[in-house]
PyMOL Python script that loads the backbone (N, CA, C, O; Angstrom):
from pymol import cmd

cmd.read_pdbstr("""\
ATOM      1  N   UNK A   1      37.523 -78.204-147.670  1.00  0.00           N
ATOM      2  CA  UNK A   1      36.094 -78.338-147.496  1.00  0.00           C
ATOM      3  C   UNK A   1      35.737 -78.316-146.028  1.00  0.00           C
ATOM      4  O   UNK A   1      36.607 -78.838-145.330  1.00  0.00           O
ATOM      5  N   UNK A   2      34.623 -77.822-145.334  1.00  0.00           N
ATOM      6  CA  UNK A   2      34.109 -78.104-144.104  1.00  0.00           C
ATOM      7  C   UNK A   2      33.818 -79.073-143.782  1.00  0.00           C
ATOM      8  O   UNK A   2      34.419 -80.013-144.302  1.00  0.00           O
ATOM      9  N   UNK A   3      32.900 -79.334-142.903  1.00  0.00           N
ATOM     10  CA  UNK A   3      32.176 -80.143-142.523  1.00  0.00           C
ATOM     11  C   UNK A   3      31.052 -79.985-142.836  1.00  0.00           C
ATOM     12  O   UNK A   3      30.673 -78.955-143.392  1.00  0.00           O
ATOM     13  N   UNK A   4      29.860 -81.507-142.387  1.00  0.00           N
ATOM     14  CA  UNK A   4      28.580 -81.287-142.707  1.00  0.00           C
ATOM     15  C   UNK A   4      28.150 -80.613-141.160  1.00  0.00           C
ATOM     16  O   UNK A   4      28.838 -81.010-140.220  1.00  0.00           O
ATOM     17  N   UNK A   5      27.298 -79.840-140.922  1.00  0.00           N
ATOM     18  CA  UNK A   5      26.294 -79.974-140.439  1.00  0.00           C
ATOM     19  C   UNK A   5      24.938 -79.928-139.944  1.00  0.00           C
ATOM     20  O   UNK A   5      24.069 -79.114-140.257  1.00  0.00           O
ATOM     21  N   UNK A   6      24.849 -80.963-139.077  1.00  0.00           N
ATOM     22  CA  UNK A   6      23.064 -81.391-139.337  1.00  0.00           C
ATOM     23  C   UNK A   6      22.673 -80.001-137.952  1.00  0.00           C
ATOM     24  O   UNK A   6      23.281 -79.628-136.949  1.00  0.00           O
ATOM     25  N   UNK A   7      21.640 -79.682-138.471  1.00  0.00           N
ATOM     26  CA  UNK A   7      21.171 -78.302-137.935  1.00  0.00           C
ATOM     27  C   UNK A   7      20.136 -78.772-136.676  1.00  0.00           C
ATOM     28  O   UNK A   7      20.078 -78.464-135.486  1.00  0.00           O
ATOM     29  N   UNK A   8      19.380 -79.638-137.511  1.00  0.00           N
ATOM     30  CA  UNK A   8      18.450 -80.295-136.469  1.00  0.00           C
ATOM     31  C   UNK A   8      19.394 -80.538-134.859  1.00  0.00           C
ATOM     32  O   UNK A   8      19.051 -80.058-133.778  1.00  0.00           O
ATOM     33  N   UNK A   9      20.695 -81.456-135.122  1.00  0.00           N
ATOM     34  CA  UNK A   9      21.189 -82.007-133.912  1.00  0.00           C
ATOM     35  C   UNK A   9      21.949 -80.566-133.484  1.00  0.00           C
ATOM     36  O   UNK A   9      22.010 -80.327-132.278  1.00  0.00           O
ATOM     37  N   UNK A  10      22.341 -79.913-134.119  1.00  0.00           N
ATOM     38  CA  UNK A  10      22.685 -78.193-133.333  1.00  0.00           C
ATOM     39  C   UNK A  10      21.533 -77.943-132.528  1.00  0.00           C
ATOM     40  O   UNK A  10      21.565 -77.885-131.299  1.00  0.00           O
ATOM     41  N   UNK A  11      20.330 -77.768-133.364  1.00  0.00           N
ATOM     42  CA  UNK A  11      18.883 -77.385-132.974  1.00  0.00           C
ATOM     43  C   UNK A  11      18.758 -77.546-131.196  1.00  0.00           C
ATOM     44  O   UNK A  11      18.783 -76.753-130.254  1.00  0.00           O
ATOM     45  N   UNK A  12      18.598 -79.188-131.367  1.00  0.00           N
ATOM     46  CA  UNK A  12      18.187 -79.958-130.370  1.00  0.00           C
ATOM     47  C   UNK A  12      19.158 -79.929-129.500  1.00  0.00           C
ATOM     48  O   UNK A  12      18.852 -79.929-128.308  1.00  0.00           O
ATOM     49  N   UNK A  13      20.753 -79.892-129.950  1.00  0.00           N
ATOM     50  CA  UNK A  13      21.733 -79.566-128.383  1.00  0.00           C
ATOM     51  C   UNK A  13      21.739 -78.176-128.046  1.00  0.00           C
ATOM     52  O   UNK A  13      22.072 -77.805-126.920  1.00  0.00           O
ATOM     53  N   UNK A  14      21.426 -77.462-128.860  1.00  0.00           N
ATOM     54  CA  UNK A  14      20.991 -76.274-127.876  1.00  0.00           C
ATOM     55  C   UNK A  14      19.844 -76.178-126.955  1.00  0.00           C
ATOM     56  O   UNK A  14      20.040 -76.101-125.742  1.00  0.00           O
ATOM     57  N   UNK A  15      19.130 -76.177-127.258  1.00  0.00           N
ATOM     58  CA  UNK A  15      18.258 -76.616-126.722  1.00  0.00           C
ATOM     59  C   UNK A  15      18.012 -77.584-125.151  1.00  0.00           C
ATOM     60  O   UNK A  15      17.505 -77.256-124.079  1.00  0.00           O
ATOM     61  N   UNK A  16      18.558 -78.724-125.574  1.00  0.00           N
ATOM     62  CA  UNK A  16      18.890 -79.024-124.574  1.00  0.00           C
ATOM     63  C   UNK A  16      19.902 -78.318-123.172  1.00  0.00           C
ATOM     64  O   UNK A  16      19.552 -78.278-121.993  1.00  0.00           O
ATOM     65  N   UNK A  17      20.952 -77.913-123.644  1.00  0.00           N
ATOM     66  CA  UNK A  17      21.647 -76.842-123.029  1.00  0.00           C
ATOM     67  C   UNK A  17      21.185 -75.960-122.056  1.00  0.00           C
ATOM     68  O   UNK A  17      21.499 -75.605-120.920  1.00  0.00           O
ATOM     69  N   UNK A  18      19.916 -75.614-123.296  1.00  0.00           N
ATOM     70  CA  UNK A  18      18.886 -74.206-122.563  1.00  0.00           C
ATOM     71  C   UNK A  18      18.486 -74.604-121.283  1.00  0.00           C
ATOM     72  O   UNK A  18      18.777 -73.980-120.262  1.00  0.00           O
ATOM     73  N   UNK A  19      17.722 -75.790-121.325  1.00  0.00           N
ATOM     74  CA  UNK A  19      16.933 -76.674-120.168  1.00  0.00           C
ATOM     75  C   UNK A  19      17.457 -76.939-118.915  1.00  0.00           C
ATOM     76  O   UNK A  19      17.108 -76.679-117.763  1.00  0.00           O
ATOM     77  N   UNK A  20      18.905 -77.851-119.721  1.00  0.00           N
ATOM     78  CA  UNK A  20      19.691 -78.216-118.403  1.00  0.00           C
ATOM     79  C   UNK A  20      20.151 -76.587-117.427  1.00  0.00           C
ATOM     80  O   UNK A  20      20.311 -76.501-116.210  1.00  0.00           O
ATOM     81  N   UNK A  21      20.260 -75.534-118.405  1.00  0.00           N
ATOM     82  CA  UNK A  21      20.864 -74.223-117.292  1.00  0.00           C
ATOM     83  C   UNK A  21      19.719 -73.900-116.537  1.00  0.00           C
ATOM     84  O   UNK A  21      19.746 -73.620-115.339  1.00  0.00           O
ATOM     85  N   UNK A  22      18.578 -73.947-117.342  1.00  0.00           N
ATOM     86  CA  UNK A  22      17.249 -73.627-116.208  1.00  0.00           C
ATOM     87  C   UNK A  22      17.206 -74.479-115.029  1.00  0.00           C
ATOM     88  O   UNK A  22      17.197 -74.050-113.875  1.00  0.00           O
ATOM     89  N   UNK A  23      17.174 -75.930-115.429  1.00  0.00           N
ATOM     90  CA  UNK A  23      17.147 -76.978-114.446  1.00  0.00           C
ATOM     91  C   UNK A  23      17.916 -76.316-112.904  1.00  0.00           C
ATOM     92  O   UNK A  23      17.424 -75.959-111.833  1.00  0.00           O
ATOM     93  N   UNK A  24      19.469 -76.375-113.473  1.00  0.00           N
ATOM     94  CA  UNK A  24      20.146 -75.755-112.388  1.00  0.00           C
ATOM     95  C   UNK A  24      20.036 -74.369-111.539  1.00  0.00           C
ATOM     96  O   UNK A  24      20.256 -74.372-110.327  1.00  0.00           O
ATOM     97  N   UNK A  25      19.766 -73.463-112.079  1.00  0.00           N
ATOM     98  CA  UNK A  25      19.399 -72.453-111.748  1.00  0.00           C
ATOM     99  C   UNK A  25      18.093 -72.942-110.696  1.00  0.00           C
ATOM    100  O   UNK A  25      18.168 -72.737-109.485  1.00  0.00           O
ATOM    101  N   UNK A  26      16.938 -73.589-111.310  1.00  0.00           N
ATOM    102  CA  UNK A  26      15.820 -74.047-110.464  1.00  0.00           C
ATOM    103  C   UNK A  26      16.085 -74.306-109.147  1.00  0.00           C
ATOM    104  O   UNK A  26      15.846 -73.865-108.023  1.00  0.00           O
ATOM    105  N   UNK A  27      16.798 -75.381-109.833  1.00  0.00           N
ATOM    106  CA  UNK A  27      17.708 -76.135-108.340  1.00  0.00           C
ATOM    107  C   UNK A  27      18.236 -75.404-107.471  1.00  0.00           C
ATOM    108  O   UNK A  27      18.212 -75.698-106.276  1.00  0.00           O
ATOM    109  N   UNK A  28      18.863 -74.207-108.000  1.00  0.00           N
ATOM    110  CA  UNK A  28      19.910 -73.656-106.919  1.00  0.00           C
ATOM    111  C   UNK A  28      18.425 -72.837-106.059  1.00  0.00           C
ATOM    112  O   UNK A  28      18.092 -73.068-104.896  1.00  0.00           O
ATOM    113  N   UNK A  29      17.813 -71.990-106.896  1.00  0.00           N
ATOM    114  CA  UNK A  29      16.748 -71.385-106.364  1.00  0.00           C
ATOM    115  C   UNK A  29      15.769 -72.195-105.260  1.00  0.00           C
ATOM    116  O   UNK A  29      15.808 -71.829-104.085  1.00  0.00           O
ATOM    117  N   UNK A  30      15.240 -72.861-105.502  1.00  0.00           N
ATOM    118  CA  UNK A  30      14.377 -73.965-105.064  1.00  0.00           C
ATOM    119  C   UNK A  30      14.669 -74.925-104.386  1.00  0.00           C
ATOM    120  O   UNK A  30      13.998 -75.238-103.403  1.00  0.00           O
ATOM    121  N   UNK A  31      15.580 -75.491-104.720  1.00  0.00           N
ATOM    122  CA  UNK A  31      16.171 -77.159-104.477  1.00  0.00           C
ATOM    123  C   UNK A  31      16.047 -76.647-102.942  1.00  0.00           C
ATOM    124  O   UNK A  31      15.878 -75.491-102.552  1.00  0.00           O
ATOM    125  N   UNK A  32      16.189 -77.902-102.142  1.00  0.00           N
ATOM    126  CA  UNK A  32      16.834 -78.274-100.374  1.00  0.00           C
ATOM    127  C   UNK A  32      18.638 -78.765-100.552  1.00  0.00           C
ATOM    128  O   UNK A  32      19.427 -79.325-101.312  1.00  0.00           O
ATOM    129  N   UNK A  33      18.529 -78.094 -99.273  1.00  0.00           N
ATOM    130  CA  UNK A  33      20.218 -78.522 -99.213  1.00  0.00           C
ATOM    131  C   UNK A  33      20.248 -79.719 -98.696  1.00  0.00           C
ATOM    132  O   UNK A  33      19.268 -80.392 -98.375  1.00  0.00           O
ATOM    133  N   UNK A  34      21.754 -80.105 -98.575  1.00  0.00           N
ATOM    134  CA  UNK A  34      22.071 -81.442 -97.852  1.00  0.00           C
ATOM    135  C   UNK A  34      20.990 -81.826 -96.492  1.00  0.00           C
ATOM    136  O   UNK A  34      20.091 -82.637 -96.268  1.00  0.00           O
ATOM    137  N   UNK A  35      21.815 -80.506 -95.634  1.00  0.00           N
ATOM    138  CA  UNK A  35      20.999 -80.526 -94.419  1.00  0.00           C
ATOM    139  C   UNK A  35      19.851 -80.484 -94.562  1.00  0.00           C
ATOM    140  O   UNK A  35      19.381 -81.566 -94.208  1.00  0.00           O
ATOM    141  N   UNK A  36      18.874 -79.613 -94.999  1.00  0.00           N
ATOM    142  CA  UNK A  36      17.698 -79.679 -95.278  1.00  0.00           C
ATOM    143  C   UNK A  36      16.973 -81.118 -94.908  1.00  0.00           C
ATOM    144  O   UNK A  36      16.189 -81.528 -94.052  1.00  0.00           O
ATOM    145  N   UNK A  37      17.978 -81.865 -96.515  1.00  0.00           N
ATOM    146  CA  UNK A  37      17.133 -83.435 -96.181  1.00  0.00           C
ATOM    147  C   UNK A  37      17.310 -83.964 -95.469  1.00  0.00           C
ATOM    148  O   UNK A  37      16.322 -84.568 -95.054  1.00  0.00           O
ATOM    149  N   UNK A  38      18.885 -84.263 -94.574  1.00  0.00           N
ATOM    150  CA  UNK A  38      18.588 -84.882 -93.630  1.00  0.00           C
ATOM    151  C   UNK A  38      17.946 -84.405 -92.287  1.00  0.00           C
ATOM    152  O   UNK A  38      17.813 -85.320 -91.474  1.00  0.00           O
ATOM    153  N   UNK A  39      17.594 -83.387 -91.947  1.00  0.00           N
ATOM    154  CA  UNK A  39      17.163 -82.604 -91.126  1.00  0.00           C
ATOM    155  C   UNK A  39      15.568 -83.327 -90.845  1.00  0.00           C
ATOM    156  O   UNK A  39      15.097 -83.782 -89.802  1.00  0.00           O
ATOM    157  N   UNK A  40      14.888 -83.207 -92.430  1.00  0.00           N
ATOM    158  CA  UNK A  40      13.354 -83.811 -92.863  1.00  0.00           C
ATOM    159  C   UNK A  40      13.346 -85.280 -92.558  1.00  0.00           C
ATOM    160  O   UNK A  40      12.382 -85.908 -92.121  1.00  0.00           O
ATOM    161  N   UNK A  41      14.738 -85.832 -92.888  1.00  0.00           N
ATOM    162  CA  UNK A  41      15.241 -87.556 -92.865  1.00  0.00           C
ATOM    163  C   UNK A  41      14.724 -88.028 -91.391  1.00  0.00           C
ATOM    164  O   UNK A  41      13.840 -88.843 -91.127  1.00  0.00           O
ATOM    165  N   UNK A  42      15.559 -87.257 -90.501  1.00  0.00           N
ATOM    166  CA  UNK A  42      15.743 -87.621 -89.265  1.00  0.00           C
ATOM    167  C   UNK A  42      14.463 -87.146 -88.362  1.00  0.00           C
ATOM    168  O   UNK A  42      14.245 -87.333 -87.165  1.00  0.00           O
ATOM    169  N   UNK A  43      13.863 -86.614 -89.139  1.00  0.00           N
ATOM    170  CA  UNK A  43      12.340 -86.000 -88.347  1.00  0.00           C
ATOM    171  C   UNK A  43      11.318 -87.418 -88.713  1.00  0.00           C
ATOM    172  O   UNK A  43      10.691 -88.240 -88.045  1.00  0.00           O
ATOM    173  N   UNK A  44      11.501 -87.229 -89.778  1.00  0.00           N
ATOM    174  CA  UNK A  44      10.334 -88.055 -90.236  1.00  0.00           C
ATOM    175  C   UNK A  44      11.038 -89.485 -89.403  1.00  0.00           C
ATOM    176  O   UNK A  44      10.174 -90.119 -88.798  1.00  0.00           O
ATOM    177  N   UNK A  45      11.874 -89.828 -89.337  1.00  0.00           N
ATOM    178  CA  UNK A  45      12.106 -91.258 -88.912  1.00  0.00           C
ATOM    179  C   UNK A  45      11.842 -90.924 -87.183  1.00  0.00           C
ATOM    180  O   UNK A  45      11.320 -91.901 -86.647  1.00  0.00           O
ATOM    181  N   UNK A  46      11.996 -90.210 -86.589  1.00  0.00           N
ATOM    182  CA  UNK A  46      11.413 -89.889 -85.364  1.00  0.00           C
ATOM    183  C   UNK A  46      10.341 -89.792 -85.184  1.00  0.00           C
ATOM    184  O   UNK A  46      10.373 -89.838 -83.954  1.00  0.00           O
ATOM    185  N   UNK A  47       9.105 -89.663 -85.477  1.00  0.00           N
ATOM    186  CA  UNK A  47       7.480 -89.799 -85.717  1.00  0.00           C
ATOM    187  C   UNK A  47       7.287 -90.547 -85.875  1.00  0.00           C
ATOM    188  O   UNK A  47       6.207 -90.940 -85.435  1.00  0.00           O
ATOM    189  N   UNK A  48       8.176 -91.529 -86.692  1.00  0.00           N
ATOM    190  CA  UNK A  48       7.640 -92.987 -87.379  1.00  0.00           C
ATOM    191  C   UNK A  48       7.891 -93.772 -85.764  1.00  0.00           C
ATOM    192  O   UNK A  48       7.101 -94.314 -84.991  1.00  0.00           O
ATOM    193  N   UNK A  49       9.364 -93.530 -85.712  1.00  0.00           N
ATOM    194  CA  UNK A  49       9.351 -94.174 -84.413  1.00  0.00           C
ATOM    195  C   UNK A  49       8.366 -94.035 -82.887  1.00  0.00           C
ATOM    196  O   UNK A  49       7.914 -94.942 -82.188  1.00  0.00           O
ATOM    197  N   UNK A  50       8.257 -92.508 -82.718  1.00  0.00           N
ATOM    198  CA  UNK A  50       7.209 -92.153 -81.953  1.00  0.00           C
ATOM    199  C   UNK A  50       5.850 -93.134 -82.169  1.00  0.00           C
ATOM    200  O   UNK A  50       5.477 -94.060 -81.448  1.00  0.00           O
ATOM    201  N   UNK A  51       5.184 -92.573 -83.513  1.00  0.00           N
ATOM    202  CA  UNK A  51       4.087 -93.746 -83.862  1.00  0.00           C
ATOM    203  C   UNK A  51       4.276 -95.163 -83.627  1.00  0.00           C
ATOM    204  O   UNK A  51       3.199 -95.725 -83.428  1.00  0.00           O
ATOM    205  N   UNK A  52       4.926 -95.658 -83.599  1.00  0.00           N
ATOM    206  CA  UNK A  52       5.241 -97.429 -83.422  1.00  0.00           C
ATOM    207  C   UNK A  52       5.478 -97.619 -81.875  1.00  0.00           C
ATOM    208  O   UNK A  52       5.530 -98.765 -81.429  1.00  0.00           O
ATOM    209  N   UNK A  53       5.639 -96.408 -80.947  1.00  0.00           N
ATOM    210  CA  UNK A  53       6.017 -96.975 -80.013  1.00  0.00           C
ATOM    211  C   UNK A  53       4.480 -96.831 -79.039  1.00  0.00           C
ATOM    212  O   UNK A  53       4.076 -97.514 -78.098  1.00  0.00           O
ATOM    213  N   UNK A  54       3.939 -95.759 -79.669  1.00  0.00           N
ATOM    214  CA  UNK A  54       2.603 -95.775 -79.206  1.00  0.00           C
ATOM    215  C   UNK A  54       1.559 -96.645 -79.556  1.00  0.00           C
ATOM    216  O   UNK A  54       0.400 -96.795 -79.170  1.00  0.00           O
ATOM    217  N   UNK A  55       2.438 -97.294 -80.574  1.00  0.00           N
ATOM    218  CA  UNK A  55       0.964 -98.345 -80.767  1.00  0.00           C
ATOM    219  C   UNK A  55       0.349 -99.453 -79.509  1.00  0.00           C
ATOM    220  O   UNK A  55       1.149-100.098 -78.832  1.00  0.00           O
ATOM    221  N   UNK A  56      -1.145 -99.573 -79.306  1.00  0.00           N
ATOM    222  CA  UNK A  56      -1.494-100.853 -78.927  1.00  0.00           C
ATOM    223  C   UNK A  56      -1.047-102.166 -78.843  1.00  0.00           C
ATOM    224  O   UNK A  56      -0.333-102.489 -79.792  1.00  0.00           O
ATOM    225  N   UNK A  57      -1.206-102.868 -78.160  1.00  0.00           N
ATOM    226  CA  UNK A  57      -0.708-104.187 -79.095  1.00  0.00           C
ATOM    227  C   UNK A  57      -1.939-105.208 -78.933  1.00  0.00           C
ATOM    228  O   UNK A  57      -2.341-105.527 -77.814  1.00  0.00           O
ATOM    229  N   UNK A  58      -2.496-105.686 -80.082  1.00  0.00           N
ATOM    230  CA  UNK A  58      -3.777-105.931 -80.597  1.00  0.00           C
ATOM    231  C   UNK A  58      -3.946-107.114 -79.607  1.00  0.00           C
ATOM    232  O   UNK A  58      -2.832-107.550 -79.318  1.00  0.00           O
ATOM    233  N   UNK A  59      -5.187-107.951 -78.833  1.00  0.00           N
ATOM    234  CA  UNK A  59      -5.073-108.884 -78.337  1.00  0.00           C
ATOM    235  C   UNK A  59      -5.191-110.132 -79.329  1.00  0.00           C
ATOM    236  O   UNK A  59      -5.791-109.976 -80.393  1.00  0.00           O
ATOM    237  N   UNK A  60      -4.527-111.598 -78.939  1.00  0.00           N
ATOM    238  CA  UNK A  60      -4.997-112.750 -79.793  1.00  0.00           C
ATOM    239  C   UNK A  60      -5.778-112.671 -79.628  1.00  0.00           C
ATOM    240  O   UNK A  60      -6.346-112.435 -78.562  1.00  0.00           O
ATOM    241  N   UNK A  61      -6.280-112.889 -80.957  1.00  0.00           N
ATOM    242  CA  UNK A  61      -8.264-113.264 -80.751  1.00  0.00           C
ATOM    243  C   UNK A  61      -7.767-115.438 -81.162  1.00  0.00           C
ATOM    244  O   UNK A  61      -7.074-116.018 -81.998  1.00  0.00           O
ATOM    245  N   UNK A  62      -8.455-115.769 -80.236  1.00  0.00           N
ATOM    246  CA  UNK A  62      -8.526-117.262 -79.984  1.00  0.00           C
ATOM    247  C   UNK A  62     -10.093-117.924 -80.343  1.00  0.00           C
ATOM    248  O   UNK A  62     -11.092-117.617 -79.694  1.00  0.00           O
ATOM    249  N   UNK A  63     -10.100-118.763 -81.353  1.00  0.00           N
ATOM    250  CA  UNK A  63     -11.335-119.072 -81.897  1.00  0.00           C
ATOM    251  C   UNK A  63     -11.533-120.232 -80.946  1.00  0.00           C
ATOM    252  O   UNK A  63     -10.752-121.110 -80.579  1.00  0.00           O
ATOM    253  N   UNK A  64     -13.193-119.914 -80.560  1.00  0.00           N
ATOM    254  CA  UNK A  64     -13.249-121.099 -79.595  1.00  0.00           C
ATOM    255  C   UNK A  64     -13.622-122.486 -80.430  1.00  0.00           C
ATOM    256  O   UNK A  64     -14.518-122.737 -81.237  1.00  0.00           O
ATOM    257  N   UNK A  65     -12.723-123.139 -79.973  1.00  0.00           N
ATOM    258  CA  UNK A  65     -12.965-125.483 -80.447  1.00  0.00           C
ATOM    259  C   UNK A  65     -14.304-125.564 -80.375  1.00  0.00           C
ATOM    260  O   UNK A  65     -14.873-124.880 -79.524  1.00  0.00           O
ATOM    261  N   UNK A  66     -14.955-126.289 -81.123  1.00  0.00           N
ATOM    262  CA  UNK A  66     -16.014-126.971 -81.803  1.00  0.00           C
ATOM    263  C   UNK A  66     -16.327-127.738 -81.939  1.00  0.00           C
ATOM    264  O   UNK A  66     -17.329-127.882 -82.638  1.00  0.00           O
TER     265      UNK A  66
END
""", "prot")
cmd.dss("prot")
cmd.show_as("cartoon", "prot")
cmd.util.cbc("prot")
cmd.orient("prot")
């Protein structure tokens, strides 16, 4: 005798299958590389730093006694 099987869960792992190869393919097409991000990593944390170093520095405001 064979086996049973359920068609639905064939159905649905193919399916799934389908997705995940697009996914990758996407990825390979599209995606950023390693460098890429850290490239964006190390930029963006340089601006941030730039910005913080340019900041003001706010005066105490001192409430006058009463």
């Amino acid at each position: 005798m064979s086996n049973v099987i359920n068609l639905n869960r064939v159905r649905k792992d193919r399916a799934r299958a389908e997705k995940r190869a697009q996914a990758d393919e996407n990825a390979a097409r599209h995606g950023r590389s390693k460098a890429d991000k850290q490239r964006e990593a190390a930029e963006a944390a340089k601006s941030a730093r730039a910005l913080e170093s340019h900041k003001l520095d706010a005066p105490d405001e001192q409430k006058p006694e009463t």
